[in-house]
MIMI-959860 format. One record per residue (C-alpha): residue number from 1; x negated, z negated, y. Coordinates in Angstrom, 1 decimal. Each point is the difference from the previous one (the first is absolute). Example, Ala and Ser with C-alpha at 12.3 -4.5 7.8 and 13.67 -1.06 7.14 Angstrom:
BEGIN
REC num     c1     c3     c2
REC   1  -12.3   -7.8   -4.5
REC   2   -1.4    0.7    3.4
END
This chain:
BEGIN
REC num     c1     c3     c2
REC   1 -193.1   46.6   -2.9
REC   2   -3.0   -1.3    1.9
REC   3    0.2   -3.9    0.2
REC   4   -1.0   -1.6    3.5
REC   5   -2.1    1.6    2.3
REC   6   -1.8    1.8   -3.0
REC   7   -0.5    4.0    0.7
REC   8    1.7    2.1   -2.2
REC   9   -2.4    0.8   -2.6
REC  10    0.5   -3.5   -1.3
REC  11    3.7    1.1   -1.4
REC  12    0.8   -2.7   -3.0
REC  13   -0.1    3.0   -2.3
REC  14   -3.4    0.7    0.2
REC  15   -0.7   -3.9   -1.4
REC  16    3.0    0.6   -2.4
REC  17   -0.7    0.7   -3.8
REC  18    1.4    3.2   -1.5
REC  19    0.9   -1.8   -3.2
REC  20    1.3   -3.3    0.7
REC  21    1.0    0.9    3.8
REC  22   -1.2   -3.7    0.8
REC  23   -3.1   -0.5    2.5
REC  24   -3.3    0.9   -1.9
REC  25   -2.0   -2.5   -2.0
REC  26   -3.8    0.8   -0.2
REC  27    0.8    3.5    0.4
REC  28   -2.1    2.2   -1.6
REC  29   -0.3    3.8    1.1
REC  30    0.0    3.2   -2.1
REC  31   -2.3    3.1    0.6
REC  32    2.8    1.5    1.8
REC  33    0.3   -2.3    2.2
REC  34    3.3   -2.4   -1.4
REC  35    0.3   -3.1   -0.2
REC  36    1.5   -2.5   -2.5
REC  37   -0.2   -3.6   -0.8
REC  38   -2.6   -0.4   -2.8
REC  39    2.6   -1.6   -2.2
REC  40    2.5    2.6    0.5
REC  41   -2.7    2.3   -0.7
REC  42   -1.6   -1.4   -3.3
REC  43    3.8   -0.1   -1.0
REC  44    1.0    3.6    0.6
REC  45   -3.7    1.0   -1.5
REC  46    0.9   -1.4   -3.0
REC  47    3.9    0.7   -0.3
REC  48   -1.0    3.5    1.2
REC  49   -2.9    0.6   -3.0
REC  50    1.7   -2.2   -2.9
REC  51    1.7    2.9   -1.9
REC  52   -0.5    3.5    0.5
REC  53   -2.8   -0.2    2.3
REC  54   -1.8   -2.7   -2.0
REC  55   -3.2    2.0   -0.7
REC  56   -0.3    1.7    3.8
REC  57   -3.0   -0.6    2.1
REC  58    2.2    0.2    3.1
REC  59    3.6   -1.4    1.4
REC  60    2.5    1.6    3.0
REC  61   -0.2   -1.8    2.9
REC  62    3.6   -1.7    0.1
REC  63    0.6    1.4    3.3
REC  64   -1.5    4.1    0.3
REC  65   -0.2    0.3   -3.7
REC  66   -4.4    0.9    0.9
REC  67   -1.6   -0.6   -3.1
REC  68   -2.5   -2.8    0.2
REC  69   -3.1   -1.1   -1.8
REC  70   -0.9   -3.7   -0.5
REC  71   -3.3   -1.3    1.7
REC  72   -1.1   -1.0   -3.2
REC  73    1.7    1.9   -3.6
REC  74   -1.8   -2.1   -2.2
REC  75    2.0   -3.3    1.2
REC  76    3.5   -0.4   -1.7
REC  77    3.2    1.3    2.1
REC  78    0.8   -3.8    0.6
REC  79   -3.5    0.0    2.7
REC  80    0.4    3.5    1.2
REC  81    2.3   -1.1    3.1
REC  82   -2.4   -3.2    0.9
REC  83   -2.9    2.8   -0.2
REC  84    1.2    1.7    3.2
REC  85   -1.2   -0.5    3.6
REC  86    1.8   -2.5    2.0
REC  87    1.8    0.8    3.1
REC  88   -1.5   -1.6    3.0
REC  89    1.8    1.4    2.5
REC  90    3.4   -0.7   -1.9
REC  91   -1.3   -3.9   -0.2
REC  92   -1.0    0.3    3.7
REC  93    3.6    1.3    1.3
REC  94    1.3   -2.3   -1.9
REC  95   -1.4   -3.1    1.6
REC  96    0.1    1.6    3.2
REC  97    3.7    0.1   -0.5
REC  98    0.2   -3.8   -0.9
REC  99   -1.7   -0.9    2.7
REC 100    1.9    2.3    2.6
REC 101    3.4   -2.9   -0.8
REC 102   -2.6   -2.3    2.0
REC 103   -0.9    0.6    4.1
REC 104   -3.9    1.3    0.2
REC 105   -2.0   -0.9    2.2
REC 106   -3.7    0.9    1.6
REC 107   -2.8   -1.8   -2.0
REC 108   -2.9    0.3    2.7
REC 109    3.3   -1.3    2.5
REC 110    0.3   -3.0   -2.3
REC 111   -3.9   -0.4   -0.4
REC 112    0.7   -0.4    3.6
REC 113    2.6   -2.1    0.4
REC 114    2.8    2.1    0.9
REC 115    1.8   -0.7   -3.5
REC 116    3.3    2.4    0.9
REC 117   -1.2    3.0    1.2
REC 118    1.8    2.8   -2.1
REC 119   -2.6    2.4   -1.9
REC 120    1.0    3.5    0.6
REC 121   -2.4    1.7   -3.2
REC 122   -1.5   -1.1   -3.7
REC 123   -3.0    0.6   -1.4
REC 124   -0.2    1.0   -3.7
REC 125   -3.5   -0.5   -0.1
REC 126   -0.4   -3.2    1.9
REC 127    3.5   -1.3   -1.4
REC 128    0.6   -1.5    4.0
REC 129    2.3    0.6    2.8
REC 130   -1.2    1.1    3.6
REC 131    2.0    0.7    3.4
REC 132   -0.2    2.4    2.2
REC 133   -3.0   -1.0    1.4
REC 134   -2.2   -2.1   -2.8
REC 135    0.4    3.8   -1.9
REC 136   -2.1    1.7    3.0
REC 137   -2.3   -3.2    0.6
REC 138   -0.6   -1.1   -3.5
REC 139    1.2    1.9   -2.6
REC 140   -0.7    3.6    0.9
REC 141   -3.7   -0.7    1.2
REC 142   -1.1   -0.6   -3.2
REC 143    2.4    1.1   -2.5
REC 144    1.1    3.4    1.1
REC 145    0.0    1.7   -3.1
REC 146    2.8   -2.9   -2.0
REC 147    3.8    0.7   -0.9
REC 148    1.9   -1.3    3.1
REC 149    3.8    0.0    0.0
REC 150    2.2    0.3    3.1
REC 151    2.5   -3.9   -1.0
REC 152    2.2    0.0    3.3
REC 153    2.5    3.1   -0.6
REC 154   -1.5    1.8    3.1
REC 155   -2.2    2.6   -1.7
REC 156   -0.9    2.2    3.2
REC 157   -2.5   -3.3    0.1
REC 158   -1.1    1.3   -3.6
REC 159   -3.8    1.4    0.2
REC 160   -0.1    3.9   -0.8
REC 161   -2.1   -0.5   -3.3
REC 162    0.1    1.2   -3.5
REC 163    2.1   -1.7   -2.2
REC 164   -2.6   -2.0   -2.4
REC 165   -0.2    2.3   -3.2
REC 166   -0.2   -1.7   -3.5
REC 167   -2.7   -0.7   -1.9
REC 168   -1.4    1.3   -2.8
REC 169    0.8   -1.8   -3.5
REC 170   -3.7    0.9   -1.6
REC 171   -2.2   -1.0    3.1
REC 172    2.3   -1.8    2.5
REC 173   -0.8    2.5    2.9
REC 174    2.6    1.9    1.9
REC 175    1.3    3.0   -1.2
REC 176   -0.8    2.6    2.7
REC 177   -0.6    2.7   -1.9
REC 178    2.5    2.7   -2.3
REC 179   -0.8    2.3   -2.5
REC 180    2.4    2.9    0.1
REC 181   -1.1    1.2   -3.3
REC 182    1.5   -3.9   -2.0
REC 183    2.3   -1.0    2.8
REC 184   -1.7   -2.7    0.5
REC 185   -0.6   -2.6    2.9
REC 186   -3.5   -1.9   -0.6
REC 187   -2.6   -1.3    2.0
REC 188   -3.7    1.4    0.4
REC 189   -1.5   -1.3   -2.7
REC 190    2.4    1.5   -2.5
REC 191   -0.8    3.2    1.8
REC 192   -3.5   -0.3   -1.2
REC 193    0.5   -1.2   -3.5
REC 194    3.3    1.8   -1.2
REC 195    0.9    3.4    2.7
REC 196   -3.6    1.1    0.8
REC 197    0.7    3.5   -1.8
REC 198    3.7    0.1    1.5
REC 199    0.7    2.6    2.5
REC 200    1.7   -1.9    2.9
REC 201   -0.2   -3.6    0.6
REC 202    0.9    0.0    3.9
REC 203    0.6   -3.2    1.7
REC 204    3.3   -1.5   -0.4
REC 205    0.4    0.7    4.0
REC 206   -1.0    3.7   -0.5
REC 207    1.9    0.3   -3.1
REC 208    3.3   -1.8    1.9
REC 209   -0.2    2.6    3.1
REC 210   -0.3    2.9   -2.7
REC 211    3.3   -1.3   -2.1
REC 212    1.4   -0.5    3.8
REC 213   -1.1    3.4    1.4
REC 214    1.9    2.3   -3.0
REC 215    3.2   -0.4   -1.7
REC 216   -0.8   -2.6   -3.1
REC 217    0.7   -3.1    1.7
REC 218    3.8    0.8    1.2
REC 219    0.3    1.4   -3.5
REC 220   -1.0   -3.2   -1.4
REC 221    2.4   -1.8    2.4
REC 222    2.8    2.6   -0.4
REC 223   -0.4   -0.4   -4.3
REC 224   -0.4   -3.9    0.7
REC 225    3.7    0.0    1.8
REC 226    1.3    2.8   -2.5
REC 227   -1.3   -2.3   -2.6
REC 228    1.1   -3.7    1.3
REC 229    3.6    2.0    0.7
REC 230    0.3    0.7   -4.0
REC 231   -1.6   -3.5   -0.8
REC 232    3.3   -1.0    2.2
REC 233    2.2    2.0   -1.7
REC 234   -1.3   -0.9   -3.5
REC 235    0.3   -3.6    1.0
REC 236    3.5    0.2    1.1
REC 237    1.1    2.0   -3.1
REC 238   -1.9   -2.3   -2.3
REC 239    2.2   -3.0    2.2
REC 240    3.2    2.0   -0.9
REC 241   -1.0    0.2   -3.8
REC 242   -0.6   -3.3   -0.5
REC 243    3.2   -1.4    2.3
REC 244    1.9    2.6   -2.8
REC 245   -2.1   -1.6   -2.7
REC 246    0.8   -3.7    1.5
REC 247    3.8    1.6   -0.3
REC 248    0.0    1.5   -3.3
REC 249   -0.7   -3.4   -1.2
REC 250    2.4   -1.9    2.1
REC 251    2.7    2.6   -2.0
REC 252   -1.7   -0.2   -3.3
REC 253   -0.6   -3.8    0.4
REC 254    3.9   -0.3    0.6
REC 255    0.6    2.8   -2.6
REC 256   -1.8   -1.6   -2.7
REC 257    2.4   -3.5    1.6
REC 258    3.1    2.1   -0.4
REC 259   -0.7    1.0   -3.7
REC 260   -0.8   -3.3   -0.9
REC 261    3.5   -1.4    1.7
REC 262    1.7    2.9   -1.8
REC 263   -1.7   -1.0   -3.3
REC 264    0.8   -3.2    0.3
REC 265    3.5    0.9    0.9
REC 266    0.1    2.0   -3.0
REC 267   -1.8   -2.1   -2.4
REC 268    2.9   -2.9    1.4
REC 269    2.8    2.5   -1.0
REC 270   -1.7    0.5   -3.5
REC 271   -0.1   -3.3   -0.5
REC 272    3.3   -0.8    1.1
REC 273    1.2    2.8   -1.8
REC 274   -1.5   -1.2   -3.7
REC 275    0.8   -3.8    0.9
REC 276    3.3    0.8    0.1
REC 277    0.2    2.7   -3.0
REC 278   -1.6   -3.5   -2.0
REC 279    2.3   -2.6    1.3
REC 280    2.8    2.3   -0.9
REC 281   -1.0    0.8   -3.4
REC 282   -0.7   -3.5   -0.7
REC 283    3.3   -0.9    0.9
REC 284    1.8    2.5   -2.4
REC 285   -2.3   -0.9   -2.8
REC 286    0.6   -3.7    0.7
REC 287    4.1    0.4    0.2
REC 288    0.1    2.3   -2.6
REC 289   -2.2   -2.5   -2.2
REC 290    2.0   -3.2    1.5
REC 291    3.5    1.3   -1.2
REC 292   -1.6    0.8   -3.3
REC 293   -1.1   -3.3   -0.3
REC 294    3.6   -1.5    0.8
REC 295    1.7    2.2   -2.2
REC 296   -2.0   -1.1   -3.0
REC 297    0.1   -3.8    1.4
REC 298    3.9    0.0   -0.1
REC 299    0.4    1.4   -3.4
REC 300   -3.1   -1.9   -1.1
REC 301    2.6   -3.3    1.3
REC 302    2.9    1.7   -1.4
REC 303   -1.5    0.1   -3.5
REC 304   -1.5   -3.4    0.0
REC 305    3.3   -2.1    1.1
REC 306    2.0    2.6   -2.9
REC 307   -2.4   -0.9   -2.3
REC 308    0.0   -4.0    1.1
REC 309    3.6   -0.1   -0.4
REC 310    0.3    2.6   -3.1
REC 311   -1.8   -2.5   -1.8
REC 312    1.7   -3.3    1.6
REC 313    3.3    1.5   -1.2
REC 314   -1.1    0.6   -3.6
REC 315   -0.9   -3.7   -0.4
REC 316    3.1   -1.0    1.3
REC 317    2.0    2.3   -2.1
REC 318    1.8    1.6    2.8
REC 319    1.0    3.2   -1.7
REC 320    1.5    1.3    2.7
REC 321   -2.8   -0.6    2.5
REC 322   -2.4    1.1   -2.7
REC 323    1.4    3.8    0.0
REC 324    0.6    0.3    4.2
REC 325   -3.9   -0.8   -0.2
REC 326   -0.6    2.1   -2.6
REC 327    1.2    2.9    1.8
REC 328   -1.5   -0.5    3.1
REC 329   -3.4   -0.7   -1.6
REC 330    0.3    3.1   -1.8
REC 331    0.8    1.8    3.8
REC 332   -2.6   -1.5    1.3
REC 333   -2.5    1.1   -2.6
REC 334    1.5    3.7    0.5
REC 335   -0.9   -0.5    3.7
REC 336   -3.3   -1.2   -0.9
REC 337   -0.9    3.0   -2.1
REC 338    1.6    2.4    2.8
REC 339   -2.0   -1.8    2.6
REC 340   -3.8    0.2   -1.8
REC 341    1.2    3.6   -0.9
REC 342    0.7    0.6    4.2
REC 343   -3.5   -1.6    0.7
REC 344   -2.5    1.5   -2.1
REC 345    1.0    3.4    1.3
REC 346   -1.2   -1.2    3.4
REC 347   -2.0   -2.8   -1.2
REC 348   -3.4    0.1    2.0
REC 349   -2.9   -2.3    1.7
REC 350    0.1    0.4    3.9
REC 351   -3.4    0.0    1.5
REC 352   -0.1    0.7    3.7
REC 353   -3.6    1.2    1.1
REC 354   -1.3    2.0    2.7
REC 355   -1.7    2.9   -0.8
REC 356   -2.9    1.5    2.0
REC 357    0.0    3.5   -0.5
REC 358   -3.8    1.7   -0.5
REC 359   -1.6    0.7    3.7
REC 360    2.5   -2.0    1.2
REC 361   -1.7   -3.2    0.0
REC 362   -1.9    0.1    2.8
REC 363    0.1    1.9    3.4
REC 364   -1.9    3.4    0.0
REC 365   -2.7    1.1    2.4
REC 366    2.2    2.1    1.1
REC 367    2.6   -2.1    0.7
REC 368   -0.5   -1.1    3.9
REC 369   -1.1    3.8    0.6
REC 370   -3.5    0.8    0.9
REC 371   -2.2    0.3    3.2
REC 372   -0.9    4.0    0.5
REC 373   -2.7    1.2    3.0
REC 374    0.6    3.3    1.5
REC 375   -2.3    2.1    1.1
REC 376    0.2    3.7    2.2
REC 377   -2.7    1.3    1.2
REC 378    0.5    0.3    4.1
REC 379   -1.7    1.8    2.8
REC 380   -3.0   -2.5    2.1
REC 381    2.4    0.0    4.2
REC 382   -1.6    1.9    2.5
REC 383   -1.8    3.3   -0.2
REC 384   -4.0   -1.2   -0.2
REC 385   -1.3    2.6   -2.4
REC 386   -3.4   -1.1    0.4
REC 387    0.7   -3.1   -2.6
REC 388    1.5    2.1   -2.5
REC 389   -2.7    1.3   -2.8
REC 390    0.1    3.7   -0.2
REC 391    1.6    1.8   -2.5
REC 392   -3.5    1.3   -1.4
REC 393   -0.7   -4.1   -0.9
REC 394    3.0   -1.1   -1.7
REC 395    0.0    0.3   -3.7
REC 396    2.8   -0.5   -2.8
REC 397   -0.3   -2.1   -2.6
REC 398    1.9   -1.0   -3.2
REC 399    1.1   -3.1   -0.7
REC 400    1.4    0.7   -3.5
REC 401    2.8    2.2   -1.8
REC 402    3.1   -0.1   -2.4
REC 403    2.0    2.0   -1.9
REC 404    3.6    0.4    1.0
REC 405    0.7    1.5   -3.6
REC 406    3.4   -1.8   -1.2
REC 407    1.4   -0.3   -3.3
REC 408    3.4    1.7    1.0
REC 409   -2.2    3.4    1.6
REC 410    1.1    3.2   -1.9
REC 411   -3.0    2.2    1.7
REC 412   -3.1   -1.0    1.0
REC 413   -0.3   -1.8    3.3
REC 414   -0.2    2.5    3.4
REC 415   -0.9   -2.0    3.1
REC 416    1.3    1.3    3.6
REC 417    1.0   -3.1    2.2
REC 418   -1.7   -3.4    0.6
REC 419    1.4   -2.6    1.8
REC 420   -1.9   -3.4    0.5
REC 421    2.4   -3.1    1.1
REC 422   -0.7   -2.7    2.1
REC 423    1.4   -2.6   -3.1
REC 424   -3.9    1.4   -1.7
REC 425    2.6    2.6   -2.5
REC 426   -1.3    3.3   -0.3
REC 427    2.7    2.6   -0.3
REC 428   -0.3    3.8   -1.6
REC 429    1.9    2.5   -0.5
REC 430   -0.2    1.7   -3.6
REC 431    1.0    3.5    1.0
REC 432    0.2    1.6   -3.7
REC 433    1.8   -3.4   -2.0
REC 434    2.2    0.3    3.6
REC 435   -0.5   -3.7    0.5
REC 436   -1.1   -2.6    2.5
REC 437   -2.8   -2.7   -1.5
REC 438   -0.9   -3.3    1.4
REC 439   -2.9   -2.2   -0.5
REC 440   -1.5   -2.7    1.6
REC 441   -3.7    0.7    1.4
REC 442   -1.8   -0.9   -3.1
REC 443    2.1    2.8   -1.8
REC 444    2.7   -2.3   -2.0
REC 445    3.4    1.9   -1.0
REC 446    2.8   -1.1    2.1
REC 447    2.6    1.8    0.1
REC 448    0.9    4.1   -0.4
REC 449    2.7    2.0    1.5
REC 450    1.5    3.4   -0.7
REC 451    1.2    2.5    3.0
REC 452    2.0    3.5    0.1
REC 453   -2.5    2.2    0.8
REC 454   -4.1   -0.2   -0.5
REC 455   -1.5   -2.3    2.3
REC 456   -2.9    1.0    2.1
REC 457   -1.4   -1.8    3.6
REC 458    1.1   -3.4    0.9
REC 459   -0.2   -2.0    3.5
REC 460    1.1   -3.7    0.6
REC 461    3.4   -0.6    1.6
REC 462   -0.4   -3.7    0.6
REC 463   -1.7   -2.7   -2.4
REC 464    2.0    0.7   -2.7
REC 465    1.5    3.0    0.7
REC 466   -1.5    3.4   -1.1
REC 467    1.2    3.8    0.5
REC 468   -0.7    2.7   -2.4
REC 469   -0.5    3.3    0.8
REC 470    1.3    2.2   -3.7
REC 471    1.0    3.5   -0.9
REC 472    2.3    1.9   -2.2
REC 473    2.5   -1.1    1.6
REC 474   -1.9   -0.8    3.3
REC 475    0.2   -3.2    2.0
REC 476   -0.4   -3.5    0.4
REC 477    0.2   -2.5   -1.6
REC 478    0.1   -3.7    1.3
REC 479   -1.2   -2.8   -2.4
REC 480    0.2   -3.7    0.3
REC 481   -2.7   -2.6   -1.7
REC 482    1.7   -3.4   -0.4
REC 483   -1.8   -2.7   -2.0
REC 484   -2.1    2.8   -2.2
REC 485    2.7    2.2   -0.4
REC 486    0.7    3.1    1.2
REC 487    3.7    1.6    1.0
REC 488    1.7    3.1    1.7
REC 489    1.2   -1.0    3.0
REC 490    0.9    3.6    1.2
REC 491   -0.5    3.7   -0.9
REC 492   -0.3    2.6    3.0
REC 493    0.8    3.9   -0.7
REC 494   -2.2    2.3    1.9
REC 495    2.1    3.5    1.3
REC 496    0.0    2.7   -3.0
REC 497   -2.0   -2.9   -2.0
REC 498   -2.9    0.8    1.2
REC 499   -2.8   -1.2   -2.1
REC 500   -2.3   -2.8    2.6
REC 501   -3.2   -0.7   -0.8
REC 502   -1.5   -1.8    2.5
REC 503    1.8   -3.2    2.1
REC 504   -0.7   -2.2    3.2
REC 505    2.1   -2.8    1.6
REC 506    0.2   -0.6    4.5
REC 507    2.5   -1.3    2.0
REC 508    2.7   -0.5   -2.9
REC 509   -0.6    3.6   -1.6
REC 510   -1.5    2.0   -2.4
REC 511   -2.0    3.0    0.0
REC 512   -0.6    2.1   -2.6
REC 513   -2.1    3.3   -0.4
REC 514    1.9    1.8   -2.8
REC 515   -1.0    3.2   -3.1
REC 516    0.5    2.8    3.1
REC 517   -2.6   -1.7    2.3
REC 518    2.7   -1.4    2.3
REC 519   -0.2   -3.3    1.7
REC 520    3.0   -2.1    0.6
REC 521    1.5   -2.5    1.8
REC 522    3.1   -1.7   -2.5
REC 523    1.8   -2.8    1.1
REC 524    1.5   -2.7   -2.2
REC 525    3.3    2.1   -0.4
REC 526   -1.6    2.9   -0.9
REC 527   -0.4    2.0    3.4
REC 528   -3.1    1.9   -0.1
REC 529   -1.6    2.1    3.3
REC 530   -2.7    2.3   -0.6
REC 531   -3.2   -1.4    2.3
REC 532   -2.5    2.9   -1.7
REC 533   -0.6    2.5   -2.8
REC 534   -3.2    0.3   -1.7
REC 535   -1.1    3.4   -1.7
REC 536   -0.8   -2.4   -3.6
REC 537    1.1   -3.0   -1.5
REC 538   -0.2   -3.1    2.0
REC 539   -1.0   -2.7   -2.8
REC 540   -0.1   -3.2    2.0
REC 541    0.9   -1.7    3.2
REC 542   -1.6   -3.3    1.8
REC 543    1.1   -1.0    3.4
REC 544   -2.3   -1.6    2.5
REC 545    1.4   -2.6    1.9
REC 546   -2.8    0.1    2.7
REC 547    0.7    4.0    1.5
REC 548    3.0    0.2   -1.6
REC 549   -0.7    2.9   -1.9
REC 550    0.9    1.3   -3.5
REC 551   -2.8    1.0   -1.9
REC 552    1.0    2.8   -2.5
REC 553   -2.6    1.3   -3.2
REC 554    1.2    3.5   -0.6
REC 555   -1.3    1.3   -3.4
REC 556   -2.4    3.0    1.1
REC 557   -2.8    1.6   -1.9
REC 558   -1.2    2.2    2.5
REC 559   -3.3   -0.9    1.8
REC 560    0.5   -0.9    3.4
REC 561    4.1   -0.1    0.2
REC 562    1.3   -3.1    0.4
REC 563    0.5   -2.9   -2.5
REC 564    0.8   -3.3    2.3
REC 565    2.0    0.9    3.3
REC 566    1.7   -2.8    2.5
END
């Protein structure tokens, strides 16, 4: 948006910097032509060139990605973004633009006294303000060949000149010249020094009316809107990611809440639960010691008052007395005797402890669960080939290996199926031990499982849900993985058991290519339709979600017949 009555080249986003998308700051100007504040640029330089590309001699210009050399590689990274030319015209907009929030006026008009008279144009070069009329009778006279700059909003007024062209960063001249052989814009002197032996180094006027005359410059604007419509798509993906992202972690945020409230709640129960268990067991113990103790106190009383008195009556010669306490002492001793004999079958020390069982002293890592990223690879929106690397570029490369040999195998291990899950779990299928195998990424033994039937392909259902295409007997097989453990959640007969091979997943079914080259379509009952018959085996399915298509590899020695069909 143009502020005031500046034209429309001055558009804010032209004094914007890519980087901090503030208002530049001694902006500083790359060979192709970007602009970035030099802070924001010495930053990126050395964030860019800190790890991998430590040792380079170049960097990517943060906006088109153009490799670009520093002025001088023998400074260190930290000078390279100071090193570049400054943007003059950047700095001049840019005070032309503070100034336009104040009226201009005519400076020969206020030489002259007339202090109000509006100024209809701006000089670069003089850095002054002229009307209508001071522009013809002072200005142009003299200095007809300056930047002047139509300031009113009524650009019929505008001279019919040339748009100033920029200067050169090596000799401060303007660049009027282009060599077709570099693509690149440079002044006259450059010409001489640098593109003597090049073949075409028209003027930038004859160059512009050649790009005009044929088809390159609608090209160029065509791939510029086909490009800027991706950028806009990438952008609003990129916005939808990261508002899922800022979701995810609202839900694991109140997930990892929730397990902590249900901990909590469980680790009150437990507590409770052994509180109680001790409080009760202490009170048993304590009763059952307690009457004890007041069994033996009353015959420990009995016996002393029997033998107080037995002795009393003997002094007083009380024969009579001296026998009725006789026999009771002699009771009481029998009870005595009967008593220790009662106790010292059951006669124990109580000690109430609390016993902390091993690992069960302090909460495991595992405990509060654990934080797992997810990763599936996904197709770039919109259909602009043109920033995909071809085929012929891409390479594979290993990142490491492991051997899914388990100490339960019978034969030796027979890989048909991989499956990698979103939780980082790799999941195979062990076709001759008829078993399922999961590991986490680095290649650690998790968990195994054993099917009906030998395993072969596998696709992903959902995140943890994968289906299994096996034979003998032929069908599918649906298998859950819960917590790093694997378990049959359903079994799926294919008609006349035919042996499958091959397996996909769309729109909440499978399809399978089978031993007889047939390709179906089975639903989660069991319903299969034929959708097509190959003359060979069809080993394995993939389904792309962009066409829509099934893609089928149908095993085929022949040269020339096929071996992938959609």
């Amino acid at each position: 948006m143009a502020e005031g009555g500046l034209p429309p080249e001055l558009d804010l986003h032209l004094m914007e910097c890519p980087i901090c998308l503030e208002r530049l700051q001694q902006p500083k100007s790359l060979p192709c032509l970007h602009s970035f504040c030099q802070d924001c640029l010495g930053t990126y330089i050395t964030k860019e060139m800190s790890e991998k590309m430590a040792s380079a001699p170049s960097f990517p210009c943060p906006v088109c990605r153009r490799m670009t050399h520093p002025v001088n590689q023998a400074e260190t990274k930290d000078k390279w973004a100071e090193q570049f030319p400054t943007n003059t015209m950047i700095i001049n907009l840019i005070q032309l633009v503070k100034s336009s929030s104040e009226p201009l006026y005519c400076k020969p008009c206020k030489t002259k006294g007339n202090l109000n008279n509006p100024a209809s144009f701006w000089c670069k070069t003089m850095n002054e303000n002229f009307c209508d009329s001071c522009k013809v009778q002072h200005h142009d006279i003299i200095h007809n060949d300056c930047d002047i700059m139509n300031v009113t909003g009524n650009y019929s007024k505008r001279p019919n000149k040339e748009k100033s062209a920029p200067r050169c960063y090596t000799h401060d001249k303007k660049m009027v010249r282009y060599c077709e052989e570099h693509q690149y814009m440079c002044c006259n002197e450059c010409v001489i020094e640098d593109h003597r032996n090049c073949g075409k180094v028209p003027k930038v006027t004859e160059y512009c009316q050649k790009v005009k005359a044929g088809s390159q410059l609608e090209d160029m604007q065509t791939a510029l809107k086909k490009g800027t419509e991706s950028m806009n798509l990438l952008v609003k993906d990129f916005d939808e990611q990261l508002q899922t992202m800022i979701q995810n972690q609202e839900f694991a945020l109140q997930s990892i809440s929730d397990m902590r409230q249900k901990v909590d709640r469980r680790l009150d129960k437990l507590q409770k639960d052994i509180t109680d268990e001790l409080i009760s067991l202490f009170k048993k113990e304590k009763g059952d010691m307690e009457a004890a103790s007041r069994q033996c106190e009353r015959l420990m009383n009995g016996m002393k008052n029997t033998l107080k008195s037995s002795i009393k009556a003997v002094q007083e010669n009380d024969n009579i007395e001296t026998v009725v306490l006789y026999q009771r002492g002699q009771a009481e001793v029998e009870s005595c005797k009967t008593l220790f004999k009662e106790i010292s079958k059951s006669f124990t020390s109580v000690i109430i402890d609390h016993q902390i069982m091993a690992g069960h002293d302090t909460i495991s890592d595992n405990t509060m669960g654990k934080i797992v990223v997810g990763k599936t690879p996904r197709c770039i929106p919109g259909c602009y080939s043109d920033l995909e690397k071809p085929m012929s570029e891409r390479r594979v490369k290993k990142i490491g290996k492991f051997s899914i040999k388990s100490p339960s195998d019978t034969n030796d291990c027979s890989v048909r199926g991989v499956v990698n899950l979103p939780c980082t779990q790799i999941l195979v299928s062990d076709s001759n031990n008829q078993k399922l195998k999961l590991f986490t990424d680095k290649g650690q033994y998790l968990d195994e499982l054993t099917v009906r039937g030998y395993p072969w392909d596998m696709c992903l259902v959902d995140n943890n849900t994968v289906a299994v295409a096996v034979e003998v007997p032929g069908g599918i097989r649906v298998v859950k993985v819960k917590a790093s453990k694997l378990f049959l959640a359903s079994e799926i007969n294919m008609p006349n058991d035919e042996e499958c091979y091959g397996i996909t997943h769309t729109d909440g079914r499978f399809v399978v290519g089978t031993h007889g080259g047939e390709v179906y379509s089975v639903t989660q009952n069991g319903a299969a339709a034929l959708l097509y018959n190959y003359i060979y085996y069809c080993w394995s399915l993939t389904h792309d979600p962009i066409k829509g298509d099934t893609l089928v590899s149908v095993s085929n020695t022949t040269p020339g017949d096929v071996a992938v069909s959609s």
